[in-house]
Biopython code that builds the backbone (N, CA, C, O; Angstrom):
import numpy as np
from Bio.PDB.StructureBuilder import StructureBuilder

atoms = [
    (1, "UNK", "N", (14.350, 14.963, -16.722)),
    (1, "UNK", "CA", (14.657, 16.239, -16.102)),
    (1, "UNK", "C", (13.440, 16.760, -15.327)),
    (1, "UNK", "O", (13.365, 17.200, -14.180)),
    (2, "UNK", "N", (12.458, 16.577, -16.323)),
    (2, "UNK", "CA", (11.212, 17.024, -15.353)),
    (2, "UNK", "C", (10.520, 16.322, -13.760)),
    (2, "UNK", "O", (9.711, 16.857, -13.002)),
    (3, "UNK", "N", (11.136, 15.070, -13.646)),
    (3, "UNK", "CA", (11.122, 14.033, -12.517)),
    (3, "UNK", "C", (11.924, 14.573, -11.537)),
    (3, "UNK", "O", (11.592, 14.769, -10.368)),
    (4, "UNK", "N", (13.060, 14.824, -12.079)),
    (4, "UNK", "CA", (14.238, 15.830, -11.011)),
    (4, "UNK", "C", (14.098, 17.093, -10.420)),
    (4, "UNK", "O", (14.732, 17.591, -9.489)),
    (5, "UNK", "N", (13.204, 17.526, -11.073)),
    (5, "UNK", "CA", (12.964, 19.417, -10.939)),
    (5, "UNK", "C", (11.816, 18.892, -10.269)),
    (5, "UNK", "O", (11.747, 19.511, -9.207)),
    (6, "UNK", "N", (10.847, 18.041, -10.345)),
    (6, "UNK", "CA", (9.333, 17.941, -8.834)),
    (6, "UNK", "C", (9.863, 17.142, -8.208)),
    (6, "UNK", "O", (9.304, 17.081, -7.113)),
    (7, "UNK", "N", (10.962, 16.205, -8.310)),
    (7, "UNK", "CA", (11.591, 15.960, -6.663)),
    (7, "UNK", "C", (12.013, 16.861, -5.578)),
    (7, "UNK", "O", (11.740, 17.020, -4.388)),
    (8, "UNK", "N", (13.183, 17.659, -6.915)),
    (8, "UNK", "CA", (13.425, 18.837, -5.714)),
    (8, "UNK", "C", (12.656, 19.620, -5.588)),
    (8, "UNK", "O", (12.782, 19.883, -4.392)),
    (9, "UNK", "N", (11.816, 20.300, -5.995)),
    (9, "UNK", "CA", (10.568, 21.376, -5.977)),
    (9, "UNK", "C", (9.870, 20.630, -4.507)),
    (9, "UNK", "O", (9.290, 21.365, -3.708)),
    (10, "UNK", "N", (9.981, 19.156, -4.245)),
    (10, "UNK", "CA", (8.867, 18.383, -3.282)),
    (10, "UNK", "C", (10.038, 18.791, -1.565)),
    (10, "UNK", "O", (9.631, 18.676, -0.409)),
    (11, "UNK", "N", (11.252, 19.181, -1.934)),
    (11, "UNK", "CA", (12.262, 18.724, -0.994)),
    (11, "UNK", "C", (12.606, 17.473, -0.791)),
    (11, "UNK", "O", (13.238, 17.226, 0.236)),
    (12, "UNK", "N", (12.395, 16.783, -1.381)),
    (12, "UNK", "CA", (13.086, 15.225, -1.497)),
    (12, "UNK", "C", (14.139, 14.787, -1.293)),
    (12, "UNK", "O", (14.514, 13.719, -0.809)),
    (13, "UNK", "N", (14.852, 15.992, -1.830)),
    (13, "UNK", "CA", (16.405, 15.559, -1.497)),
    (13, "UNK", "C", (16.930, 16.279, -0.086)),
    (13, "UNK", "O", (17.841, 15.733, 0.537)),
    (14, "UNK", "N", (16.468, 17.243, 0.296)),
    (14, "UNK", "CA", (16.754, 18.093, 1.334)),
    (14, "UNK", "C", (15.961, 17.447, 2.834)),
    (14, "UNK", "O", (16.504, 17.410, 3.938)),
    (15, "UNK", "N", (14.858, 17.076, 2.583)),
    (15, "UNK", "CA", (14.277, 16.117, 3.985)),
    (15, "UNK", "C", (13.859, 14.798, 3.831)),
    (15, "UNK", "O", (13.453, 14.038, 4.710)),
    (16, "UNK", "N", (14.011, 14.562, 2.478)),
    (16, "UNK", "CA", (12.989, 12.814, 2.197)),
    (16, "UNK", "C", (13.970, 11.861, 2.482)),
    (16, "UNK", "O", (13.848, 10.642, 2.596)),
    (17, "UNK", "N", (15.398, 12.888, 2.625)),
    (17, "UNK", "CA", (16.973, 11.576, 2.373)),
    (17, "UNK", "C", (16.617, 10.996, 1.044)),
    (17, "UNK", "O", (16.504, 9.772, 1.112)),
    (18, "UNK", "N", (16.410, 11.485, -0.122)),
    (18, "UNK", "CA", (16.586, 10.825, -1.413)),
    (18, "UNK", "C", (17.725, 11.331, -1.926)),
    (18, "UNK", "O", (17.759, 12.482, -2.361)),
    (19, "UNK", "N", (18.761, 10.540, -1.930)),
    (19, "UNK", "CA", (20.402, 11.380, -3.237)),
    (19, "UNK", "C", (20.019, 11.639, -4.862)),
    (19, "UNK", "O", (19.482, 10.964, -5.741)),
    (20, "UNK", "N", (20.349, 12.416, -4.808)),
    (20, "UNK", "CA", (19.844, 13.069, -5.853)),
    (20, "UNK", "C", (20.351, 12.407, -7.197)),
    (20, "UNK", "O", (19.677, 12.023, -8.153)),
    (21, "UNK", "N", (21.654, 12.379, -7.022)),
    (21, "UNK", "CA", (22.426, 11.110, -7.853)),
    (21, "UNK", "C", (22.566, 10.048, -7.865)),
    (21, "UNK", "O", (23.395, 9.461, -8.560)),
    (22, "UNK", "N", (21.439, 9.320, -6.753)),
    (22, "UNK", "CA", (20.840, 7.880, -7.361)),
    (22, "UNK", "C", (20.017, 7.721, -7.870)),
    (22, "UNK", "O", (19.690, 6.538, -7.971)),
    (23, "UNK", "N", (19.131, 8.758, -8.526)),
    (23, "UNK", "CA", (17.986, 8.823, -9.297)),
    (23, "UNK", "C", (18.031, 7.992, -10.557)),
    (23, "UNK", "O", (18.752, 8.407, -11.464)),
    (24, "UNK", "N", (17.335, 6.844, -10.736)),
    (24, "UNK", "CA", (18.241, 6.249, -11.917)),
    (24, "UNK", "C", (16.684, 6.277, -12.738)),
    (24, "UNK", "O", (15.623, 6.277, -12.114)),
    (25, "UNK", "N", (16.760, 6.297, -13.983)),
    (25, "UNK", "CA", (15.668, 5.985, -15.079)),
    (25, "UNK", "C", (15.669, 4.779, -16.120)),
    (25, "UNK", "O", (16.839, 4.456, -16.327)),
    (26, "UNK", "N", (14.802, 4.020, -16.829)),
    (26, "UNK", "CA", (15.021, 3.157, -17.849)),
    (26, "UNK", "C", (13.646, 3.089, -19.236)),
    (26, "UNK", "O", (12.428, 2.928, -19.159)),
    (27, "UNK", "N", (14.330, 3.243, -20.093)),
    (27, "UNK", "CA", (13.270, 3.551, -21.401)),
    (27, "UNK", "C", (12.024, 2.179, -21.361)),
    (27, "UNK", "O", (10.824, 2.172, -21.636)),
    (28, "UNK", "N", (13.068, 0.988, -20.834)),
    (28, "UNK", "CA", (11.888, -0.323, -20.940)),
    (28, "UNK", "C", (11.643, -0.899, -20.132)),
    (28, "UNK", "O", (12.539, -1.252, -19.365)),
    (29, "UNK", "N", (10.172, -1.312, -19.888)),
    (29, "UNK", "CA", (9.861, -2.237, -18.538)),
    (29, "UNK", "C", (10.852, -3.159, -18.016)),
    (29, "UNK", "O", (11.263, -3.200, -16.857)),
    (30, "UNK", "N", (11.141, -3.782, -18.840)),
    (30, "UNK", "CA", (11.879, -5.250, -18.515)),
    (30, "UNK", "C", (13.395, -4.681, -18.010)),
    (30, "UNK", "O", (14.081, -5.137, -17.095)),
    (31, "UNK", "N", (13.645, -3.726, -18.753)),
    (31, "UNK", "CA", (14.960, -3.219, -18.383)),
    (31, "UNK", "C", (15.025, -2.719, -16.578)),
    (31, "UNK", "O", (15.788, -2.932, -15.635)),
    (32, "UNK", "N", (13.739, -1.950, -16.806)),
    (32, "UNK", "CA", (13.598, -0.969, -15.298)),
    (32, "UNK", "C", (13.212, -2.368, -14.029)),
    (32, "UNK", "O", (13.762, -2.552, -12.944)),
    (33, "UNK", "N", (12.221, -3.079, -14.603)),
    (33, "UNK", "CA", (12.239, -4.115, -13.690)),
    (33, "UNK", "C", (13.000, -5.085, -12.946)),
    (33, "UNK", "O", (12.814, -5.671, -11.880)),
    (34, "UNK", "N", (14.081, -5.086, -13.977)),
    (34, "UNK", "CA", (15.359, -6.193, -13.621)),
    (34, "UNK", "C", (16.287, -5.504, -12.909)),
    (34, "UNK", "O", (16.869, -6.164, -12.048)),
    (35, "UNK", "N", (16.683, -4.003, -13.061)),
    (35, "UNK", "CA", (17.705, -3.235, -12.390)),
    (35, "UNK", "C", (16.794, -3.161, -10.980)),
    (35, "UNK", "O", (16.953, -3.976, -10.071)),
    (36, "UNK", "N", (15.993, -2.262, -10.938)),
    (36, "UNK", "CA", (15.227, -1.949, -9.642)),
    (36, "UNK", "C", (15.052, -2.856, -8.687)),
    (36, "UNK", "O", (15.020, -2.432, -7.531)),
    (37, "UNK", "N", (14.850, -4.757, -8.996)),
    (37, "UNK", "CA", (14.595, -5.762, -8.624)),
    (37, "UNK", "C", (16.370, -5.798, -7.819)),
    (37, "UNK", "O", (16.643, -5.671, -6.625)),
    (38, "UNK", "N", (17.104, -5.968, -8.734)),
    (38, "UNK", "CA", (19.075, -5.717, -8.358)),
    (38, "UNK", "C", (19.342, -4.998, -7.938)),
    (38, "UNK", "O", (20.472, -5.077, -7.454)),
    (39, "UNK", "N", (18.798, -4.063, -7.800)),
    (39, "UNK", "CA", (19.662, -2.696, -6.650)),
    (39, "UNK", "C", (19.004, -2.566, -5.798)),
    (39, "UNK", "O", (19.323, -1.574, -5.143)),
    (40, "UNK", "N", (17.681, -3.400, -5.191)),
    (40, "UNK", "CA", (16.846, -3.293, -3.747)),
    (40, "UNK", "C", (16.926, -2.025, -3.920)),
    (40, "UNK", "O", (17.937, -1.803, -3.254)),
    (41, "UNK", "N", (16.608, -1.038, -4.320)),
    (41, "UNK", "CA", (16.351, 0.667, -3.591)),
    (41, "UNK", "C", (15.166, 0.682, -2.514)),
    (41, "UNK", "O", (14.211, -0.094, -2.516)),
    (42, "UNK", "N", (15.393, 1.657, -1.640)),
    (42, "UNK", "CA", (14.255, 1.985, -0.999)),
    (42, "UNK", "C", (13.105, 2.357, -1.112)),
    (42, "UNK", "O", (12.147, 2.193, -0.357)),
    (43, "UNK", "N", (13.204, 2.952, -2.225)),
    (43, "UNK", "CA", (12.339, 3.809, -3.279)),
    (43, "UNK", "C", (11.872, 3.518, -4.871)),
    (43, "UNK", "O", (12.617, 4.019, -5.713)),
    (44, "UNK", "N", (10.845, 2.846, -5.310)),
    (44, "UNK", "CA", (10.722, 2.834, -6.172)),
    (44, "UNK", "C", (9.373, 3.280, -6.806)),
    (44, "UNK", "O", (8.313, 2.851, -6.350)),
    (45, "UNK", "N", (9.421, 4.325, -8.082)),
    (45, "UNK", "CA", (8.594, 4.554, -8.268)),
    (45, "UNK", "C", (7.843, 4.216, -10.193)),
    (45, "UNK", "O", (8.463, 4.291, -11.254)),
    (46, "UNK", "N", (6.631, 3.924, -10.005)),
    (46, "UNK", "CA", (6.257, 3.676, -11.641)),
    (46, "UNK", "C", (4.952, 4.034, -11.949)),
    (46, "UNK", "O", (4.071, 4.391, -11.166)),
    (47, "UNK", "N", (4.901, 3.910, -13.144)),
    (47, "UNK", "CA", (3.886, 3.891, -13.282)),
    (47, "UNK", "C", (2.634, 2.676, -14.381)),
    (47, "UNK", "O", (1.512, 2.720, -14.885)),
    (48, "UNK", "N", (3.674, 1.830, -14.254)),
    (48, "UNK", "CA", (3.380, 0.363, -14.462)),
    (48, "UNK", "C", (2.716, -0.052, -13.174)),
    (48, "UNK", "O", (3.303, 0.056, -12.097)),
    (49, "UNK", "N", (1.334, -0.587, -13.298)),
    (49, "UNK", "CA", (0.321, -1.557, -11.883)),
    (49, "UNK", "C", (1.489, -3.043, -12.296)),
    (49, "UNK", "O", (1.893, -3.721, -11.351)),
    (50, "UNK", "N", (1.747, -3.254, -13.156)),
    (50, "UNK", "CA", (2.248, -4.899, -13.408)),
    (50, "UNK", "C", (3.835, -5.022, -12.785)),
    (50, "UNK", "O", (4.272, -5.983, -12.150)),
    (51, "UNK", "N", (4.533, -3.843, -13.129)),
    (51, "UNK", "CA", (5.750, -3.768, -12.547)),
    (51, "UNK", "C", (5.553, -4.063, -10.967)),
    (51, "UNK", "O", (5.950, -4.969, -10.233)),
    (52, "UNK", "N", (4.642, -2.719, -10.731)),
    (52, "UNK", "CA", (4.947, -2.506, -9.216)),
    (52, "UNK", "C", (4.478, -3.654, -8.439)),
    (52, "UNK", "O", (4.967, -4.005, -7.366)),
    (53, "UNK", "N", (3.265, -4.357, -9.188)),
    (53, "UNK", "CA", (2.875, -6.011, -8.295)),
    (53, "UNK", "C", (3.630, -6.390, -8.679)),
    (53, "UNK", "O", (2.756, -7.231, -8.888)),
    (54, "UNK", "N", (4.973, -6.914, -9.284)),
    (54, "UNK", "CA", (6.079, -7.706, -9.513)),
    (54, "UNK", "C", (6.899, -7.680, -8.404)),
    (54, "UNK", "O", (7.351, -8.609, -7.733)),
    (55, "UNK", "N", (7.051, -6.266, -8.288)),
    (55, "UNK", "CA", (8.510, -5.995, -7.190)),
    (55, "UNK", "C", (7.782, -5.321, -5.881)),
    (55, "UNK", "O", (8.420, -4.519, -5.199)),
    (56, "UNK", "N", (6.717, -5.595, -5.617)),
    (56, "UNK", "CA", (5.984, -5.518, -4.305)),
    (56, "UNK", "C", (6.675, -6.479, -3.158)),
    (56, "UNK", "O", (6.661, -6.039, -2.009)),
    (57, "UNK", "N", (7.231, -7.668, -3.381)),
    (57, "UNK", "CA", (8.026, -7.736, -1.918)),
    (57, "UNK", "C", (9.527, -7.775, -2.199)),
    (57, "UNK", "O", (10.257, -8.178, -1.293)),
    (58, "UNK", "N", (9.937, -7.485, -3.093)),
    (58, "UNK", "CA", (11.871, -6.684, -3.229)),
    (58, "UNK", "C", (11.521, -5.560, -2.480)),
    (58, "UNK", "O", (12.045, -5.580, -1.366)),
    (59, "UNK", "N", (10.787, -4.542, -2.709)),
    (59, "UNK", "CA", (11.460, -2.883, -2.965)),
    (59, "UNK", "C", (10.417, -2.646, -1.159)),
    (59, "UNK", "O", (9.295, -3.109, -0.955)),
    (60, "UNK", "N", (11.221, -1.850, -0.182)),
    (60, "UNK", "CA", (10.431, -1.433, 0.559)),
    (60, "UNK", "C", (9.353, -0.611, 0.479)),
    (60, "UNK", "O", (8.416, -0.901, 1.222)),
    (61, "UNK", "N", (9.220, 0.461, -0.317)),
    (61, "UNK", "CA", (8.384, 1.323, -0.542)),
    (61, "UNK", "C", (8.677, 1.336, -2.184)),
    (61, "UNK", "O", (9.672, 1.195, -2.895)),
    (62, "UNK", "N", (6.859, 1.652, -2.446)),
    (62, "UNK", "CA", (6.829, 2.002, -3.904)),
    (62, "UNK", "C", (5.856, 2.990, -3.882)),
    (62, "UNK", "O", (5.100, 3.412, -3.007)),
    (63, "UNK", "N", (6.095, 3.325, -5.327)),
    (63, "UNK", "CA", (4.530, 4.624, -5.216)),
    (63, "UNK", "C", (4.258, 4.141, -6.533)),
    (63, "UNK", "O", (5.247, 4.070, -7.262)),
    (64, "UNK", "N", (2.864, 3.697, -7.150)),
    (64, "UNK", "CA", (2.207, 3.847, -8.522)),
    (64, "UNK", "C", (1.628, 4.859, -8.550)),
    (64, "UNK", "O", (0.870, 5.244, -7.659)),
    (65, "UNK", "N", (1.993, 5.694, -9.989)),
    (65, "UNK", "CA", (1.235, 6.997, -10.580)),
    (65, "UNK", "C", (0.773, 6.611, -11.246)),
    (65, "UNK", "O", (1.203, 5.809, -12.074)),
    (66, "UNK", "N", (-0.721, 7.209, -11.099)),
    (66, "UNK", "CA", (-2.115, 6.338, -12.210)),
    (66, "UNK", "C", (-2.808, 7.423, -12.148)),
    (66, "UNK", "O", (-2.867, 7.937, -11.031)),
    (67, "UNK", "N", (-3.488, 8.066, -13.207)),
    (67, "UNK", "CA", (-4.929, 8.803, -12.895)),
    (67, "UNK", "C", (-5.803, 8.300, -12.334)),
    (67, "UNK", "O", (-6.577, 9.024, -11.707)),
    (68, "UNK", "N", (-6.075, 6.282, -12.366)),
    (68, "UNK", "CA", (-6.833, 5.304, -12.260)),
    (68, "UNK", "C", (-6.792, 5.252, -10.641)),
    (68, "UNK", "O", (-5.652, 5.031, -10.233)),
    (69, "UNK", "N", (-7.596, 5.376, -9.795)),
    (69, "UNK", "CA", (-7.798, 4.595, -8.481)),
    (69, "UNK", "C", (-7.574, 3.298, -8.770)),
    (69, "UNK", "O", (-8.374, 2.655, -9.450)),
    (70, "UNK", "N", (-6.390, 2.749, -8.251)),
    (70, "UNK", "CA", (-6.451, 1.146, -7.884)),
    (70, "UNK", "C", (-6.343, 0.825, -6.598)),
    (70, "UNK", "O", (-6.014, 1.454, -5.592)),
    (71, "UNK", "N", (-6.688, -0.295, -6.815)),
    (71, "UNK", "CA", (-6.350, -1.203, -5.512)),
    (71, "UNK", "C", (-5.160, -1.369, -4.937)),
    (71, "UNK", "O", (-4.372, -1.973, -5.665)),
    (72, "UNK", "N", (-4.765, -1.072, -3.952)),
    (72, "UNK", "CA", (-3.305, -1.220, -3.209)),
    (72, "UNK", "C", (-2.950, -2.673, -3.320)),
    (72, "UNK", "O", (-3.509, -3.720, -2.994)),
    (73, "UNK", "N", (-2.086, -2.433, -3.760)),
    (73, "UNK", "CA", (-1.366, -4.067, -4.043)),
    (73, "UNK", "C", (-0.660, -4.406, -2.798)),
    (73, "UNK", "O", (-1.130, -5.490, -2.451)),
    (74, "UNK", "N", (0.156, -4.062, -2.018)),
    (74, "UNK", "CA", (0.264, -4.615, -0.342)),
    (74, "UNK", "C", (0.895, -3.151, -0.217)),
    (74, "UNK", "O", (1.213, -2.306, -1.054)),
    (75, "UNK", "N", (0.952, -3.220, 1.483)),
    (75, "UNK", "CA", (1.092, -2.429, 2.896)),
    (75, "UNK", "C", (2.277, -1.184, 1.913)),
    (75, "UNK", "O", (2.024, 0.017, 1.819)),
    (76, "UNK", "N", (3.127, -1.645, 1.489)),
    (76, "UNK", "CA", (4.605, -1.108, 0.837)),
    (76, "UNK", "C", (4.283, -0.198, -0.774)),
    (76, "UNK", "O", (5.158, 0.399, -1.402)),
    (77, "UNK", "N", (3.234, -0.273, -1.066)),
    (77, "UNK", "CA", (2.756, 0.287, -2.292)),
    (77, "UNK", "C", (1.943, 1.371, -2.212)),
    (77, "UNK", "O", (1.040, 0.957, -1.484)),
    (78, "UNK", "N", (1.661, 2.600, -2.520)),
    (78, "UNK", "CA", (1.220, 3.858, -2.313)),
    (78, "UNK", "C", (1.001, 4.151, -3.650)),
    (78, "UNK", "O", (1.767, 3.989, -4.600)),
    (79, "UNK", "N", (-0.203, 4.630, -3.625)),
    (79, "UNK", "CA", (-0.377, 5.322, -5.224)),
    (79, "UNK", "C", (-1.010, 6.912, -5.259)),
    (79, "UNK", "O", (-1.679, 7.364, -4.331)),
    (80, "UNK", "N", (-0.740, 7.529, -6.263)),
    (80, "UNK", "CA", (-1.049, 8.724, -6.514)),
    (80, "UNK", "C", (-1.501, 8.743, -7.956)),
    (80, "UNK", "O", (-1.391, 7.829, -8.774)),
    (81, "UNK", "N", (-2.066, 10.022, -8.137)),
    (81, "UNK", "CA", (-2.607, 10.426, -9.507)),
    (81, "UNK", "C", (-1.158, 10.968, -10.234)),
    (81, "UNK", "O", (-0.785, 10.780, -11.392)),
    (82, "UNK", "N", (-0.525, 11.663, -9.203)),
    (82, "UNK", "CA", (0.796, 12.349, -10.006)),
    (82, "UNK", "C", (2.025, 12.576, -8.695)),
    (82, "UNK", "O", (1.792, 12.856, -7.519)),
    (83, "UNK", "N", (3.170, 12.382, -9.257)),
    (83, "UNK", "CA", (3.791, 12.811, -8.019)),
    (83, "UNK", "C", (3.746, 14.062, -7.765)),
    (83, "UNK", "O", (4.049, 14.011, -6.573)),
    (84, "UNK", "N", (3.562, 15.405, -8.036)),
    (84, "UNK", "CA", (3.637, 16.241, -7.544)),
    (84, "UNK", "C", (2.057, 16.567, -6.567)),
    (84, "UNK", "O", (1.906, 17.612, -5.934)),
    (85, "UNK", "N", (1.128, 15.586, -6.616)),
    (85, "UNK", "CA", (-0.013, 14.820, -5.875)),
    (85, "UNK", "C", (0.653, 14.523, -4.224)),
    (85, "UNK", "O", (0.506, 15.185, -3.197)),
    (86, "UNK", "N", (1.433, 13.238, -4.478)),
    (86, "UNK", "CA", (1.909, 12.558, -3.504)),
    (86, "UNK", "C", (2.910, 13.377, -2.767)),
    (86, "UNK", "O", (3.069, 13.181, -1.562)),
    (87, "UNK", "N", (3.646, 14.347, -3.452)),
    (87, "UNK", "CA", (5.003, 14.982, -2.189)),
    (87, "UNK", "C", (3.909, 16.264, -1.362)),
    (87, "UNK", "O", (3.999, 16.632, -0.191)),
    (88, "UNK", "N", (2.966, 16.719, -2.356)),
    (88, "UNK", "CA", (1.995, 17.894, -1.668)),
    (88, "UNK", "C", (2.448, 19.031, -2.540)),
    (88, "UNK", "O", (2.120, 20.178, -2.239)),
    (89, "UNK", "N", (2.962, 18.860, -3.285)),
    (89, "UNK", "CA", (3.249, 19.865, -4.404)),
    (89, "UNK", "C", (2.275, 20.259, -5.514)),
    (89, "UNK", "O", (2.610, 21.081, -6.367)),
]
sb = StructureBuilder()
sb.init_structure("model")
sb.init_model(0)
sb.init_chain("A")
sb.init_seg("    ")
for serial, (resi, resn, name, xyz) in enumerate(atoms, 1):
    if name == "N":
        sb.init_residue(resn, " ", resi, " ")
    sb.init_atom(name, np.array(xyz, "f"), 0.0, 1.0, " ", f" {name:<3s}", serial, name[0])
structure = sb.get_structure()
């Protein structure tokens, strides 16, 4: 719920073109990795570095949330400390 309330708080759904009701969530890596990998979304976001280098050339855009500065894993990967960091919120 709290992911949903700083999407829309970011306007995400109102200018980012994100549907609000494709917002999908998963309790386990392996779970979130295998769906996200199957539904190509445009958008994927984690906060797994191992996920997101997994599905770095499936997913067009990703964002990793880390407190940690990392290294950009390729061109399609964006990271932030927090999303409400990354929308400007």
């Amino acid at each position: 719920k709290r992911v949903l309330v700083a999407l829309e708080e970011a306007g995400v759904f109102t200018s980012g073109g994100l549907v609000k009701d494709k917002v999908l969530f998963s309790s386990t890596e392996n779970g979130r990795s295998s769906f996200v990998r199957q539904l190509e979304p445009d958008w994927h976001i984690d906060t797994n570095h191992e996920i997101v280098s997994q599905l770095a050339r499936f997913i067009k855009y990703q964002l990793h949330i880390s407190p940690y500065k990392t290294e950009r894993t390729a061109a399609n990967v964006f990271s932030a400390p927090s999303l409400e960091l990354f929308f400007g919120s």
